[in-house]
C-alpha positions as CSV (number, residue, x, y, z in Angstrom):
1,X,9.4,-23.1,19.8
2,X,9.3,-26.8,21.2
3,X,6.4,-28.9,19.1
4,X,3.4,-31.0,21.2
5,X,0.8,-33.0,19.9
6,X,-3.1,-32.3,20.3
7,X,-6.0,-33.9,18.8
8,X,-8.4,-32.3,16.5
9,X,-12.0,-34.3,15.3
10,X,-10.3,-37.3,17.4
11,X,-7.1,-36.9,14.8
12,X,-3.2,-36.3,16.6
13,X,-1.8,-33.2,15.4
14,X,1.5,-31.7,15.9
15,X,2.1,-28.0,16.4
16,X,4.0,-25.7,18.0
17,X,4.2,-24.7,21.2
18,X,1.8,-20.8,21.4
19,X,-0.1,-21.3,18.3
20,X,-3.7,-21.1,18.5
21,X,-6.0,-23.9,17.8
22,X,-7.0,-21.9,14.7
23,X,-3.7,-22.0,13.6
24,X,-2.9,-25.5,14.2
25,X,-6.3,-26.0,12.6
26,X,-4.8,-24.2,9.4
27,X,-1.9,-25.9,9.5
28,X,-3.5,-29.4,9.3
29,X,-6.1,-28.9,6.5
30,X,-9.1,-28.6,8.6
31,X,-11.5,-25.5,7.8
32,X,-12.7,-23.4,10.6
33,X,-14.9,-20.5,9.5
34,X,-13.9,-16.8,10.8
35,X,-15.2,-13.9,10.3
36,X,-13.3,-11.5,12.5
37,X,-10.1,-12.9,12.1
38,X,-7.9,-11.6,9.5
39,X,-4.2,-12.8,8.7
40,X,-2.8,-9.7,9.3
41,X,-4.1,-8.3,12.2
42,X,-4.1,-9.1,15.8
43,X,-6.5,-11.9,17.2
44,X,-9.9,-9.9,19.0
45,X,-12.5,-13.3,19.0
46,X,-15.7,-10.8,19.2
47,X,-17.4,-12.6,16.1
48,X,-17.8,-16.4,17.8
49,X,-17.9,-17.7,14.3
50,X,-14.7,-19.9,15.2
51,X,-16.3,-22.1,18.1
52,X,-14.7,-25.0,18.7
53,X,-15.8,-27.2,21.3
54,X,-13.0,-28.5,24.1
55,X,-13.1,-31.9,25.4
56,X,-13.9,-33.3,27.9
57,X,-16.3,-30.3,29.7
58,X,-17.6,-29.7,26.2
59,X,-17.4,-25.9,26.5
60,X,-17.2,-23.7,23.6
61,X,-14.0,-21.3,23.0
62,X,-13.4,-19.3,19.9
63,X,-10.1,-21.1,17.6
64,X,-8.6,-17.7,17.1
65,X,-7.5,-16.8,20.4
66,X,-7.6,-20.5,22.5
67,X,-4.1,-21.6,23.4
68,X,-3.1,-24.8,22.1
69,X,-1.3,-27.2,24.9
70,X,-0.2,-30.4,25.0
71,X,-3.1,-33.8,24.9
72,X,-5.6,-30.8,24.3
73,X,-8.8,-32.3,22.4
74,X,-10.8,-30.8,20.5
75,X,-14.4,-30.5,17.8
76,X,-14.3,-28.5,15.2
77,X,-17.3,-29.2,13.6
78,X,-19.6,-31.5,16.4
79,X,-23.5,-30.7,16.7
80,X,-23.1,-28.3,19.5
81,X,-20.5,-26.6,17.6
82,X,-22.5,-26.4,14.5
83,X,-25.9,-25.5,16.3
84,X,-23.6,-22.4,17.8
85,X,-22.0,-20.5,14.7
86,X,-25.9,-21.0,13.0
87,X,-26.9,-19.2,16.5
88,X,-24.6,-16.2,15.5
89,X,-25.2,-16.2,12.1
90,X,-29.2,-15.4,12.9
91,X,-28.3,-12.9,15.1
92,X,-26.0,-11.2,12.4
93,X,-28.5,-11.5,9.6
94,X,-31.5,-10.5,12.0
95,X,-29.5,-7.2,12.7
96,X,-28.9,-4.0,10.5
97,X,-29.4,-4.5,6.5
98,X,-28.3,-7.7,4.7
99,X,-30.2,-8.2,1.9
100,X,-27.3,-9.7,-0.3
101,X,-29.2,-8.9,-3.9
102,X,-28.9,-5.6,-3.2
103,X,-25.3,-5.0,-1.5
104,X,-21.6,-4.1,-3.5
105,X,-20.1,-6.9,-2.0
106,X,-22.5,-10.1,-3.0
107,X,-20.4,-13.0,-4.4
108,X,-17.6,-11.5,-2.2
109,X,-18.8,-11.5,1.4
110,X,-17.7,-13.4,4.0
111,X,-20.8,-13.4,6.0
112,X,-22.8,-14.3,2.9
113,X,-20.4,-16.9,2.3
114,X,-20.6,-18.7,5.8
115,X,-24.9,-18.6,5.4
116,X,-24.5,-20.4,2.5
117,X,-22.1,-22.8,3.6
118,X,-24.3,-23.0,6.9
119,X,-27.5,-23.8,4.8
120,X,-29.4,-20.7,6.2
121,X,-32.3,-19.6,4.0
122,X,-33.9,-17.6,6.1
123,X,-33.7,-15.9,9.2
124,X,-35.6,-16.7,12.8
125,X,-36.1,-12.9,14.0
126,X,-37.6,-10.0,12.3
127,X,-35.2,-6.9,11.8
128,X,-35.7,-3.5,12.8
129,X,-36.6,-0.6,10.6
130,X,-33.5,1.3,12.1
131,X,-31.9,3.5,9.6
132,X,-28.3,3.7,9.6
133,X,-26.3,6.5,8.1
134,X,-24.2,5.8,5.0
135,X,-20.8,8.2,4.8
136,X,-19.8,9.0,1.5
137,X,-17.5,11.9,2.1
138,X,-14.8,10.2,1.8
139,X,-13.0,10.2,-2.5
140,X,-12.4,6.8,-2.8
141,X,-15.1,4.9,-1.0
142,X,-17.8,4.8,1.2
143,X,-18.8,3.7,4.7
144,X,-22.7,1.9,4.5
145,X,-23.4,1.2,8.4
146,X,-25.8,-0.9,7.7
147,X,-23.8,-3.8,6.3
148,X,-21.8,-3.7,9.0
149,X,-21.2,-6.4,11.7
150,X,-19.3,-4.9,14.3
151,X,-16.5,-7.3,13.2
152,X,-14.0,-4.7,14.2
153,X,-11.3,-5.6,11.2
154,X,-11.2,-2.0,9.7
155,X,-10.3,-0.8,13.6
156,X,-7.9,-2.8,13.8
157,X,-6.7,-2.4,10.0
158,X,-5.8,1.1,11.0
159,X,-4.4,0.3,14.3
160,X,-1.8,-2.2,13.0
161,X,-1.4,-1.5,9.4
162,X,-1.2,2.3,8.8
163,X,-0.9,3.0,12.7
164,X,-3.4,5.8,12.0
165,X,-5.7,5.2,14.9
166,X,-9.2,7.4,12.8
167,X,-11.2,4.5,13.3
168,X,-13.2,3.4,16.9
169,X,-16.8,2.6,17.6
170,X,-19.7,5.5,18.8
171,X,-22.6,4.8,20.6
172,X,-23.8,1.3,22.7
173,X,-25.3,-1.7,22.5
174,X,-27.8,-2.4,19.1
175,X,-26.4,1.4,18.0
176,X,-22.7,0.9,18.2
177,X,-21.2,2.3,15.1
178,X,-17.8,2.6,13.5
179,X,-16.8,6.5,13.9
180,X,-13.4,8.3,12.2
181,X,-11.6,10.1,15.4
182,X,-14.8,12.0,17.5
183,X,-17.3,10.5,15.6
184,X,-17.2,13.4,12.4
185,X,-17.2,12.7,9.0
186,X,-14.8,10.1,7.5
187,X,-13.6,12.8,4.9
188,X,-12.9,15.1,7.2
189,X,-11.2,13.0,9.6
190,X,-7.3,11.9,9.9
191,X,-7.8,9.3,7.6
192,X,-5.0,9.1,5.2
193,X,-6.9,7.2,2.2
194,X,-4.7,4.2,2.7
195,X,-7.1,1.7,1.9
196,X,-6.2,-0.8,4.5
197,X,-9.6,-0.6,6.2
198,X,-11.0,-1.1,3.1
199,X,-9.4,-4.6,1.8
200,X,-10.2,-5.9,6.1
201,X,-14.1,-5.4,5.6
202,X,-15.6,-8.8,5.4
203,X,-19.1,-7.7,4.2
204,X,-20.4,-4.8,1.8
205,X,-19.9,-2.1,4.7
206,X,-16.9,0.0,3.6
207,X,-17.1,0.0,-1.0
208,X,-15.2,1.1,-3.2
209,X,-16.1,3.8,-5.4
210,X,-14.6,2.5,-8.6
211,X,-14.7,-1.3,-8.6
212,X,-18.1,-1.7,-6.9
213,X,-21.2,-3.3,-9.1
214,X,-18.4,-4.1,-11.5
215,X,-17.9,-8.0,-11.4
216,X,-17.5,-10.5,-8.9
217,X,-13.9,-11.8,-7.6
218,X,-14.1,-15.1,-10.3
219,X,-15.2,-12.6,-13.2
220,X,-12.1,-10.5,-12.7
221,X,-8.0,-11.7,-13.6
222,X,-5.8,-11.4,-10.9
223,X,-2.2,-9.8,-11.6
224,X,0.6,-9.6,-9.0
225,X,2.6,-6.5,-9.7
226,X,5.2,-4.1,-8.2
227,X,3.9,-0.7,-7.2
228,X,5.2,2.3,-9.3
229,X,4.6,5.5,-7.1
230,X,7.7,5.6,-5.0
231,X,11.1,3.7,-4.5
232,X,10.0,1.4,-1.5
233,X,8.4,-1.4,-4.4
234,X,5.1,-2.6,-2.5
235,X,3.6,-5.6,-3.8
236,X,0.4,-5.0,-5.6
237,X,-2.7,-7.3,-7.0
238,X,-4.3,-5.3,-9.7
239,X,-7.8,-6.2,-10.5
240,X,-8.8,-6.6,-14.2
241,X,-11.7,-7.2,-16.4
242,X,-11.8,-6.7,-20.2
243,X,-8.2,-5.0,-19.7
244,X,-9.6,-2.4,-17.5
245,X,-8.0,-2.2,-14.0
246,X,-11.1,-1.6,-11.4
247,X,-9.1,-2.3,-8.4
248,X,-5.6,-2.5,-6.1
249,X,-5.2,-4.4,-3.8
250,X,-2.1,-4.9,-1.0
251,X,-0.3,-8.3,-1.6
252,X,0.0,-10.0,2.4
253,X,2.5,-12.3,0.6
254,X,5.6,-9.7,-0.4
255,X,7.4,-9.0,2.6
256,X,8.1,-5.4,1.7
257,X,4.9,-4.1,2.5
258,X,2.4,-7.1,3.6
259,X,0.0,-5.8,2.3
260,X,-0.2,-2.2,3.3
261,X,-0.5,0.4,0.7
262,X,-0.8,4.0,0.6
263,X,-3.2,6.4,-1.5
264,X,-1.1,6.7,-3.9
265,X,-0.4,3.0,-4.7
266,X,-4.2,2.0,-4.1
267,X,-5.9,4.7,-5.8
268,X,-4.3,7.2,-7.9
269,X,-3.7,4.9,-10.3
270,X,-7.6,4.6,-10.8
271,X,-8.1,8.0,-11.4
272,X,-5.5,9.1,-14.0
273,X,-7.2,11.7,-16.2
274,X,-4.8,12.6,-18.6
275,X,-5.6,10.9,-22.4
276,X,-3.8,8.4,-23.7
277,X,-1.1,8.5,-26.4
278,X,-2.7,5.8,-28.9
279,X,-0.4,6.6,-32.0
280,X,2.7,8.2,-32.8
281,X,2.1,12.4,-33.8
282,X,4.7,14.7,-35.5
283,X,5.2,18.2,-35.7
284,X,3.5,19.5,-38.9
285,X,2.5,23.6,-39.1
286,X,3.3,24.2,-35.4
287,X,0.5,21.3,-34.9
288,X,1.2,17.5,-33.7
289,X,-0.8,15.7,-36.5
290,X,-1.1,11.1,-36.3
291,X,1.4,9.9,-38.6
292,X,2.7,5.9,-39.0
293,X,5.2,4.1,-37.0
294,X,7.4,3.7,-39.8
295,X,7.2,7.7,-40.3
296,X,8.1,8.5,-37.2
297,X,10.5,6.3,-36.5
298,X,12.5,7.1,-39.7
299,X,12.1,11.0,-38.8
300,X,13.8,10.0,-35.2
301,X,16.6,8.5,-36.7
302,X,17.7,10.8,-39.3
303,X,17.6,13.5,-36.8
304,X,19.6,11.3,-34.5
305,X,22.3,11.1,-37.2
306,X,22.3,14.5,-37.4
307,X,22.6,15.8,-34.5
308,X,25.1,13.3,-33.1
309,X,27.5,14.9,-36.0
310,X,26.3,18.2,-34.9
311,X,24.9,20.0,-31.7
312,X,24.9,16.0,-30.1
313,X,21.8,14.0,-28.5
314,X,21.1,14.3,-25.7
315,X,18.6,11.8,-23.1
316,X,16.7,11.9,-20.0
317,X,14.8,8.8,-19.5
318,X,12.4,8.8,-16.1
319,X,12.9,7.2,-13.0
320,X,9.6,5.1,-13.3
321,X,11.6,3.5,-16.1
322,X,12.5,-0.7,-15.8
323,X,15.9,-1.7,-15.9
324,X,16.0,-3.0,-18.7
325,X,15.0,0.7,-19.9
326,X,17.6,2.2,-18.2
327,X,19.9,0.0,-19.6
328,X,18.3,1.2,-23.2
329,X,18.2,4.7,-22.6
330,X,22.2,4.2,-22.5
331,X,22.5,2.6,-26.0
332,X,20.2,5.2,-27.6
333,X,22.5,8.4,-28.5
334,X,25.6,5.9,-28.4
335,X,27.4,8.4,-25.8
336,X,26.9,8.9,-21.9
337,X,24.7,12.3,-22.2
338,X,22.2,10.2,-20.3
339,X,19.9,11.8,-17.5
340,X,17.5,10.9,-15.0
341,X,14.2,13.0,-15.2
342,X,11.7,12.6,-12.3
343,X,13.6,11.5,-9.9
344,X,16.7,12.3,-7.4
345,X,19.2,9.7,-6.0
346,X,20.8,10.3,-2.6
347,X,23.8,10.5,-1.1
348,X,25.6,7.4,0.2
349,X,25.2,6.2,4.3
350,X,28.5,7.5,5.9
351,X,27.2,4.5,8.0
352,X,25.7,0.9,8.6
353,X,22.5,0.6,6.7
354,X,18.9,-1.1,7.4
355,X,16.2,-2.0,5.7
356,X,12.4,-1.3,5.9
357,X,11.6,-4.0,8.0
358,X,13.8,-2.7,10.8
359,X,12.2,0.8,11.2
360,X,9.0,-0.3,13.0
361,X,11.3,-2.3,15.2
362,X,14.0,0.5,15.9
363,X,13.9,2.3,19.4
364,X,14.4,6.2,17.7
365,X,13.7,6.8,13.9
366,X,15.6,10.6,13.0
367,X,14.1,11.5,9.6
368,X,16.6,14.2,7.0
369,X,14.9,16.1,4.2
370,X,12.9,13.0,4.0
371,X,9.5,13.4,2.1
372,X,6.9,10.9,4.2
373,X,3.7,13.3,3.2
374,X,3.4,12.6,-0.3
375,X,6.0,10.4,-1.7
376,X,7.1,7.0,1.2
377,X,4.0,7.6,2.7
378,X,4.1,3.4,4.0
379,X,7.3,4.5,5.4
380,X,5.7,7.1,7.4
381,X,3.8,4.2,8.6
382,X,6.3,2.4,9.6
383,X,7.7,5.0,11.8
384,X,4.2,5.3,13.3
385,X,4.2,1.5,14.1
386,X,7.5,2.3,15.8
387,X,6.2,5.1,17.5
388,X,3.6,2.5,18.7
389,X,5.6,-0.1,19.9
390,X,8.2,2.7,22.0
391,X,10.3,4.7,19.8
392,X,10.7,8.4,19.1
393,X,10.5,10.2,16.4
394,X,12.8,13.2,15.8
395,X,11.5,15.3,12.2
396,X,14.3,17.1,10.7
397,X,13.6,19.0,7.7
398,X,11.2,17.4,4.5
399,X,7.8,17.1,4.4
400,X,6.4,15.8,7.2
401,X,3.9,17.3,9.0
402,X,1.5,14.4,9.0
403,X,3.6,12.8,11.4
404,X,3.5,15.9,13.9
405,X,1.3,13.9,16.2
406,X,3.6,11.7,16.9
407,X,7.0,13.2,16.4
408,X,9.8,13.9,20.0
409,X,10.9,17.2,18.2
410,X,10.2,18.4,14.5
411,X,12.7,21.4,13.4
412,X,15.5,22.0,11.0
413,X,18.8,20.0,10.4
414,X,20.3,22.8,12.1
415,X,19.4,21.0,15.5
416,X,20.9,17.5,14.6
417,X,23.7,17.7,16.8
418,X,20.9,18.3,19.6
419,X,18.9,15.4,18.3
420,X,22.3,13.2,18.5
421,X,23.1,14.1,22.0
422,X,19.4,12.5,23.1
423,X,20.1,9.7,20.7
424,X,23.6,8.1,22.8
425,X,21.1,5.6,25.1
426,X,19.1,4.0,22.9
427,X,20.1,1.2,21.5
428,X,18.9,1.5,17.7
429,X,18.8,4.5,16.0
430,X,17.5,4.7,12.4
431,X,18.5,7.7,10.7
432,X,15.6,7.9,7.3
433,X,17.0,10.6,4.7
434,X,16.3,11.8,1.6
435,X,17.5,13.4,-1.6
436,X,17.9,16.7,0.3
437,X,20.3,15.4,2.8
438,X,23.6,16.5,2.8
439,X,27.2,14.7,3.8
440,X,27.0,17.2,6.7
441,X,23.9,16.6,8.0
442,X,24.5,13.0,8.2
443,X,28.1,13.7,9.2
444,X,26.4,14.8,12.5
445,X,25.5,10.7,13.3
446,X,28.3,9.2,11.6
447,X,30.3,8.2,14.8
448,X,27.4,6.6,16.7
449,X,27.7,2.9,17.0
450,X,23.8,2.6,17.4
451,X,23.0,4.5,14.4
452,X,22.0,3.0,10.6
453,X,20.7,4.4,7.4
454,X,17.9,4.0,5.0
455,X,17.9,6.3,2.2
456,X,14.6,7.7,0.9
457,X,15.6,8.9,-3.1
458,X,13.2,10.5,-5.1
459,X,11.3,8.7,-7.9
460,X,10.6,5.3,-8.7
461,X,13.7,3.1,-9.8
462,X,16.1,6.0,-8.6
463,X,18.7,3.4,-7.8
464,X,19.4,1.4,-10.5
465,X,19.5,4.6,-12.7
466,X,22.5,5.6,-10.1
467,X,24.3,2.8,-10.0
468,X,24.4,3.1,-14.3
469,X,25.3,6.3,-13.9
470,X,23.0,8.4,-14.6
471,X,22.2,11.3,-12.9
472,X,21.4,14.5,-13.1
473,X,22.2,16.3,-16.5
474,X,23.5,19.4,-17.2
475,X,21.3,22.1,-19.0
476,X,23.2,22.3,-21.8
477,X,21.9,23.2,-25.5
478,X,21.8,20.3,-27.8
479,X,20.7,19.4,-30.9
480,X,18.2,16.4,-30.1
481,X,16.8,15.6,-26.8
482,X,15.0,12.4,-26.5
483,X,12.7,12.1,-23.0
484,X,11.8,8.6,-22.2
485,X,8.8,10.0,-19.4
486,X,7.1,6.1,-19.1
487,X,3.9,6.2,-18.2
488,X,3.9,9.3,-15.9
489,X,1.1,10.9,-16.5
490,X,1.9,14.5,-15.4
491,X,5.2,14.7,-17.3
492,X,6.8,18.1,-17.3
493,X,8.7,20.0,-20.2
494,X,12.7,19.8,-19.0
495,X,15.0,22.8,-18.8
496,X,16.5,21.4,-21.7
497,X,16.9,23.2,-24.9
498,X,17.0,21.6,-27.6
499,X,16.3,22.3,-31.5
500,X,14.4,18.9,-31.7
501,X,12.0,17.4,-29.0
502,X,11.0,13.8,-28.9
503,X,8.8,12.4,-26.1
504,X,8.3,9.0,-26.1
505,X,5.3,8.4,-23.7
506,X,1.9,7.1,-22.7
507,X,0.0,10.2,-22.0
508,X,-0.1,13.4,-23.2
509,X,1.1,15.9,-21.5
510,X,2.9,19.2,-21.2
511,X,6.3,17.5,-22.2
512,X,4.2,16.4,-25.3
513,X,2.9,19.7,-26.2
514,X,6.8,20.9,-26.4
515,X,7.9,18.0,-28.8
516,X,8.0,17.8,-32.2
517,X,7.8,13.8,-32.3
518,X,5.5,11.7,-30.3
């Protein structure tokens, strides 16, 4: 976009051509407070926090949504602005609940953060007695009405981000409320638990269960990590004090997911019940008794020896294994009787393929044995997004009821050729498919110039256990069988058989119960 110059607090600036004063405002180092404006959503300007004041008429606009244009002048922080966001901060404290000594969110709220920086100490009206109704039926966290502001960023959170749509407001004027779908219950609602509403509240409204009353933002370490409950990689911020993980949080800066999470990348990390394996345990009486390191290591080995001059070792090492793991898991029997347990690879793309950031912008998404329920739940809502911005959605096959609402047709594979026929107009088709899909089933789109791929394999790091080769091992007896499970914490005992078990770990589990190392 072509670049003019405006001028800010009497100051030139250059920007761009369709920014927003807000924006160039960023852009040049000068604060404007917000309070329903949030990076990733779309602009709404209901709050008023963001006054500016344009010259020469003096009038008052809100930053977030005010074109910028060429010799435009403007006040960021002039008496009359100033005089105007203290206006709407009285009328937000003088409304619903906000004593700040009491609420989840204190040290962390926005609001609270612009009365201090405003110098309010007190407020000019008296507030109502009205009780509003706090919703807790939802697992993970809770609704408290009145600590809302009407700010409208978990609306629009599930609009954009999950493309859900639960979330509106009820009611009128001084009553207006945030309602899930017909105004019912948020837990029985078609909220997915994604979270995204969650991370957009500004104030102490929507809590989480586990983190709140547990330390403010400065008293807890911030660690950037890579999401380990599916194969799309989001880009996580876990939350930390004393090395216990209270919270996680979307990362807006990795382009894989910006930001959005799903259930199980948010929360069920949180909630893992299974105990903890804290020492090494061997076999002793039919019992799994603590030993030492050194003991269990030494046991390990000589059966290794053994059995690779013998009935041979054999090793399944999980997909939610690193790389460098994988690459591990292939030097440890010294042969190539190396499996991949937890996971499923898929078949290559007879075809041109895409990648995630192309599905919301696609004009038909065709989905094959693909699982968007539980497992690439952000991928099902990125088809949603599509769905949103014009394109169908064909389901054939998987799991994938939740998208029902939204789909063109939902039936077998056996109706692909059907589905292809509708497909020949549009001009981008993405075909999502997963470990189920066949070379036939796939065959069906193989000629269409408008069609690419995105496989959908099951597990975590599914991919680069496939291209080491490893796959899938056959059931054969052996003498040793070594299962690298990670940190899964519902690890299963494989088909396998083996005279000797080792499960190397971080919870216990049935695979543990069958070993005879730990």
């Amino acid at each position: 976009m072509a670049s003019l110059t405006m001028y800010m607090n009497g100051q030139e600036v250059r920007t761009t051509e369709g920014s927003t004063v807000l924006e160039a405002a960023k852009a040049a180092g000068v604060e404007i407070p917000t309070l329903c404006h949030h990076p990733a959503l779309s602009e709404w300007g209901g709050c008023r926090m963001c006054l500016v004041e344009v010259e020469p008429r003096g009038l008052l606009h809100p930053a977030c949504t005010y074109p910028v244009s060429p010799g435009l002048r403007v006040q960021t922080h002039s008496p009359k602005v100033v005089r105007a966001r203290k206006w709407v901060l009285q009328w937000l404290f003088s409304e619903r609940s906000h004593y700040c000594m009491y609420c989840a969110a204190s040290g962390e709220c926005e609001l609270q953060a612009q009365a201090y920086e405003h110098e309010l100490e007190s407020w000019m009206w008296s507030r109502p007695n009205a009780w509003m109704p706090v919703d807790a039926s939802r697992q993970y966290f809770v609704m408290d009405h009145n600590r809302c502001i009407l700010c409208r960023r978990c609306i629009r959170a599930c609009d954009e981000m999950p493309a859900v749509h639960t979330l509106g407001t009820g009611q009128r004027g001084a009553k207006t409320m945030v309602v899930a779908d017909l105004n019912i219950p948020f837990g029985e609602s078609s909220c997915i638990s994604c979270g995204s509403c969650l991370q957009a509240c500004p104030t102490g409204a929507l809590i989480d269960r586990r983190s709140a009353y547990m330390g403010r933002d400065e008293l807890l370490e911030a660690t950037a990590s890579t999401c380990m409950g599916c194969s799309v990689g989001c880009g996580i911020i876990g939350r930390t004090r004393s090395g216990r993980l209270l919270r996680i949080e979307g990362d807006g800066e990795v382009p894989v997911n910006k930001g959005l999470l799903c259930r199980l990348g948010r929360f069920a990390p949180l909630y893992v019940t299974a105990p903890r394996v804290t020492t090494p345990m061997r076999r002793v009486d039919g019992r799994l008794q603590p030993c030492s390191w050194e003991e269990a290591l030494e046991i390990v080995a000589e059966r290794i020896a053994a059995a690779e001059a013998n009935e041979g070792v054999a090793v399944l090492v999980s997909s939610r294994a690193t790389t460098e793991e994988l690459g591990a898991a292939l030097t440890l029997s010294g042969s190539q009787a190396v499996g991949l347990y937890g996971g499923a690879a898929v078949i290559e793309a007879p075809g041109p393929t895409c990648g995630l950031a192309d599905v919301e912008r696609t004009g038909a998404v065709v989905t094959i044995e693909a699982d968007l329920d539980d497992e690439h739940e952000v991928v099902a809502c990125l088809a949603r997004r599509a769905f949103d911005n014009g394109a169908r959605l064909y389901l054939l096959g998987g799991k994938t009821d939740r998208l029902a609402a939204w789909t063109e047709v939902m039936a077998g594979v056996s109706q692909a050729k059907e589905v292809a026929c509708e497909l020949a107009d549009i001009a981008d088709v993405i075909v999502l498919y997963g470990p189920g899909a066949t070379a036939e089933s796939l065959a069906v789109f193989a000629g269409m110039a408008n069609v690419r791929y995105l496989g959908l394999p099951a597990g975590v790091n599914t991919v680069a256990a496939a291209a080491r080769g490893i796959g899938r091992l056959p059931e054969d007896d052996c003498g040793l069988l070594y299962v690298y499970a990670a940190d899964d914490p519902a690890a299963t005992a494989p088909a396998v058989q083996a005279e000797f078990v080792v499960a190397h770990a971080c919870y216990f589990s049935p695979l543990t119960d069958a070993a005879d190392v730990v």
